[in-house]
C-alpha positions in Angstrom: 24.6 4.3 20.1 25.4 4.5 16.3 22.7 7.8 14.3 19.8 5.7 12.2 20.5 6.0 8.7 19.0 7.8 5.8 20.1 7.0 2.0 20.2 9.3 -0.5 19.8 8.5 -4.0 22.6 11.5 -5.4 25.9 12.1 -4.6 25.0 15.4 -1.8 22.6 17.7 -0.4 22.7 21.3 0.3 24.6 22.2 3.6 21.1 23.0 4.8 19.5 20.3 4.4 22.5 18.0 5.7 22.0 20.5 9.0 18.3 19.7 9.2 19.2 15.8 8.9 21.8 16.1 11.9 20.5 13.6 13.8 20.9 10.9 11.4 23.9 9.3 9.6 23.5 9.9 5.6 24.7 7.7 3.3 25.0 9.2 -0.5 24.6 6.4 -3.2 26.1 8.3 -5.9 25.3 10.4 -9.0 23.3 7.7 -11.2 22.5 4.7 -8.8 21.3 1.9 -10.5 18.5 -0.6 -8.7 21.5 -3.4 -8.2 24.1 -0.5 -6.0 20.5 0.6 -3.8 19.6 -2.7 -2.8 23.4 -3.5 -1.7 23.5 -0.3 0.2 20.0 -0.9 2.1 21.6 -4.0 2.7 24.7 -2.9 4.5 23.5 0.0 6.1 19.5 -0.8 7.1 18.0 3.1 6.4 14.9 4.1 7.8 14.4 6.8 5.5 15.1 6.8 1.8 15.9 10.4 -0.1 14.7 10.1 -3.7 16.8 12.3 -6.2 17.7 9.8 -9.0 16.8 6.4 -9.8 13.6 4.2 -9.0 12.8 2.7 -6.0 11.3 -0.4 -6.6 10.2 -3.3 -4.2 13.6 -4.9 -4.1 15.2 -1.9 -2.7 12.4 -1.6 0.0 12.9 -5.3 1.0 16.4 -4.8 1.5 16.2 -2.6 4.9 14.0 -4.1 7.5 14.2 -0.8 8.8 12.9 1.3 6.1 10.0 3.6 7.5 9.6 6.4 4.6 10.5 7.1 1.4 11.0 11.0 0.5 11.0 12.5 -2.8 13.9 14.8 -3.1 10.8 17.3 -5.6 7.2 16.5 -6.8 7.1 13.5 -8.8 6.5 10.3 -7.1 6.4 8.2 -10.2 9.7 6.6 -9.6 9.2 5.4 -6.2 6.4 1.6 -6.3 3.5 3.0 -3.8 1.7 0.6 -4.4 4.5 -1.8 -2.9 5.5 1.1 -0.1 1.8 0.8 1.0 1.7 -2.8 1.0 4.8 -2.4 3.1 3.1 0.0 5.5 6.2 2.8 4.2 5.4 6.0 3.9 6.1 7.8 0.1 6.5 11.6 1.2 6.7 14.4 -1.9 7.7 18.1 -1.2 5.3 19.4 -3.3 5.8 23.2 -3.9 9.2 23.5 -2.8 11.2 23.0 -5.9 8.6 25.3 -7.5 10.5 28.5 -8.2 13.6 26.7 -9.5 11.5 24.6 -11.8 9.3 27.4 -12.9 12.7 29.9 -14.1 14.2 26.8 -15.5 10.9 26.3 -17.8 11.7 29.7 -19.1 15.0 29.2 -20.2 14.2 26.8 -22.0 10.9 28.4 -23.6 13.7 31.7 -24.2 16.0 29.3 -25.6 13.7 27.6 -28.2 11.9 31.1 -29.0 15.7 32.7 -30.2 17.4 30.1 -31.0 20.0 30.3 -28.6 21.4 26.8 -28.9 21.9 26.9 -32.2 22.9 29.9 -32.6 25.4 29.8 -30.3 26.5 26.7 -32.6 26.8 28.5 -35.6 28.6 31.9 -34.2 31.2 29.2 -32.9 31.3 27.6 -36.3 32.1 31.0 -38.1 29.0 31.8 -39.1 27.0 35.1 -38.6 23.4 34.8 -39.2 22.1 38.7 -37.4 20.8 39.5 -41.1 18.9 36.3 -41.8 17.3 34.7 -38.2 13.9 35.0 -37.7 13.3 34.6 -33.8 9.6 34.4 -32.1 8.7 37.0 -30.5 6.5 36.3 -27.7 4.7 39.3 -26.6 0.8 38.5 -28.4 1.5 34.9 -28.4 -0.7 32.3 -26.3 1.3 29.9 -23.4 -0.4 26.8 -22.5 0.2 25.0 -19.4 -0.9 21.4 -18.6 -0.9 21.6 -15.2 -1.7 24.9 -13.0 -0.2 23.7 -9.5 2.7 25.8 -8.4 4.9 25.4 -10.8 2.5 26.3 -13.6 1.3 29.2 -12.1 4.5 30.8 -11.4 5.2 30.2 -15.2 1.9 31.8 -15.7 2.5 34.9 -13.8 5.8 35.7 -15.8 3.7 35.3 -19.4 1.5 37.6 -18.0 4.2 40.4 -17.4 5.3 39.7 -20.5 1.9 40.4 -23.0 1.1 36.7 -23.8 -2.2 35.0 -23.6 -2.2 31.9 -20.8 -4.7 29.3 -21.1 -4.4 26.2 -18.7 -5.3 22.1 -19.0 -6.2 21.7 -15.1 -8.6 18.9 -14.5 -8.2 19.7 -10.4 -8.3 23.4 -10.6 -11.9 24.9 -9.6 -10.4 28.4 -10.6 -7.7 30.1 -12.0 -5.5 33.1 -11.2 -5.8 36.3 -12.9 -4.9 36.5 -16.8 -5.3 32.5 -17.3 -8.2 31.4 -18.6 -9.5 27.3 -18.4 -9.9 25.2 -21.3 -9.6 21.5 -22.7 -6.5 20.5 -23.7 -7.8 20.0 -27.6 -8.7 23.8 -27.2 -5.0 24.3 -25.5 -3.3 21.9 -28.5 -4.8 24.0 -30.9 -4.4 27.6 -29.6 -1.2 27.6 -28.2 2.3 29.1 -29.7 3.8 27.3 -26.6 3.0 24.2 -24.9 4.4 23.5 -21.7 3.8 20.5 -19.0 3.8 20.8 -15.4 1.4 17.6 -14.3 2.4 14.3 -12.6 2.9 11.5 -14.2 0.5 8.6 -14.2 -1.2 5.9 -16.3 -4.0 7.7 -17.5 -1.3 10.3 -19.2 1.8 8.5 -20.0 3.0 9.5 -23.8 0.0 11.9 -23.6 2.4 14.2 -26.0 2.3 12.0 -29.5 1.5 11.6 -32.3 -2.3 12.3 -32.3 -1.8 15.2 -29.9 1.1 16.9 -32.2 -1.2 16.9 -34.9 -3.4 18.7 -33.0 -0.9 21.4 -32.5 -0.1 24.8 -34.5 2.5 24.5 -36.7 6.1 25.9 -35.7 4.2 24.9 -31.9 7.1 24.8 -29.3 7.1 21.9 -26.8 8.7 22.5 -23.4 8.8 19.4 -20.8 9.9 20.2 -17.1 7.5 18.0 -15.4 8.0 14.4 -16.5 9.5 12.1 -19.2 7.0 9.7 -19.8 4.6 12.3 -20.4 6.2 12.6 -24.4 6.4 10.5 -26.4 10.1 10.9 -27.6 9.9 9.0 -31.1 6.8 11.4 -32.3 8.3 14.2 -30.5 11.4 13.9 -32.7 9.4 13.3 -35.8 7.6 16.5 -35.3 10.9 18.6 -35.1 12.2 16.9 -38.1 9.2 17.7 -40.1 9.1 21.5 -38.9 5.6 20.9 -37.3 7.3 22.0 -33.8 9.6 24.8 -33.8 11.7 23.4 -31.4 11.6 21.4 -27.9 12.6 22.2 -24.8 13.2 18.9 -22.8 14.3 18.6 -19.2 13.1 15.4 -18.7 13.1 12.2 -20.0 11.1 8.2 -20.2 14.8 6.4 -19.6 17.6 8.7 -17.7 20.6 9.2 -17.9 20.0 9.3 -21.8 22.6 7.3 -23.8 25.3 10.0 -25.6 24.2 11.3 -29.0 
């Protein structure tokens, strides 16, 4: 009798996690699966279980396994799988909230390091033939305030690393009754305002799509740095851009983004 299947939206897993799946036959759809190459697959091979890494699970893809059972988000967000459709379907959407956590939460500080010192472009410019110890001004961060849309597990281990390092950590949570030691609750107009660093760690949903734009930029210190390792629709790419053209953010740190992959350029 022939293993049910699962398909999964990448090209692999970890060794670990294919050990954990032994029982079933996986089927990898590839690096950046479009909607078109999922639906033939569920076609062909019938999953019951779909792992979400990349690309959006829409309706059509559900419709094309009558064997589909659960949907799994390979992280947090659930944004890219249609729940609404799933429930309608009687398919259950599954996140592994937490798990990704500590990977997301060091990642979030390189970037904050990188946008701080420079790194990018300095690297650029010491490759170019240029050496720029004398002039660069980096931001020292020790004194400086963090704030963190989002205090779930991600944000909190980002908080607990400001904390070692001397900054102040206020947090946007509008779930959180309390907060851990050395972060202190506010609105996010008070966060906007106070923060030398502005990072996002919230889901993504109506209510706070392009919740980063113009208005809320404005609203921002000057020389602000933006850092984005939750979701891409939360910014609003066009102002974000505008912003670092005009100097009113430092820099941006962006992991994530409204259309991906992003066209070269």
């Amino acid at each position: 009798m022939s293993k049910p299947v699962i398909l999964v939206t990448a090209a692999d897993l970890t060794p670990e996690a294919v050990q954990m799946l032994a029982d079933y036959e996986l089927v990898f759809a590839g690096k950046t699966p479009d909607e078109d190459s999922l639906v033939a697959l569920s076609e062909q091979h019938q999953p019951v279980g779909i792992i979400v890494r990349y690309g959006s699970i829409p309706a059509r893809v559900m419709d094309a396994s009558k064997k589909l059972k659960v949907i799994s988000k390979h992280g947090t967000g659930i944004d890219t799988i249609d729940v609404a459709a799933a429930a309608a379907r009687g398919i259950a959407v599954k996140a592994a909230a937490g798990a990704n956590a500590p990977a997301v939460a060091e990642h979030t500080w390189a970037l904050i390091f990188a946008c701080a010192k420079h790194v990018v472009q300095l690297n650029e410019r010491v490759h170019a033939g240029f050496w720029d110890k004398a002039t660069h001004k980096s931001l020292e961060l020790k004194g400086k305030t963090l704030g963190l849309v989002g205090l779930g597990a991600i944000g909190q281990r980002v908080a607990a690393v400001a904390s070692v390092m001397g900054m102040e950590v206020v947090a946007y949570d509008p779930y959180a009754k309390s907060a851990p030691e050395g972060v202190r609750l506010c609105e996010l107009d008070e966060l906007y305002a106070v923060s030398h660093v502005v990072s996002l760690h919230c889901p993504l949903t109506e209510r706070n799509r392009k919740m980063i734009n113009r208005e809320s930029l404005a609203k921002m210190r000057d020389g602000a740095i933006l850092v984005n390792t939750a979701r891409g629709g939360l910014v609003d790419e066009e102002a974000a851009a505008e912003a670092l053209k005009s100097g009113k953010l430092r820099s941006a740190g962006l992991d994530s983004f409204a259309s991906e992959p992003i066209a070269a350029g």
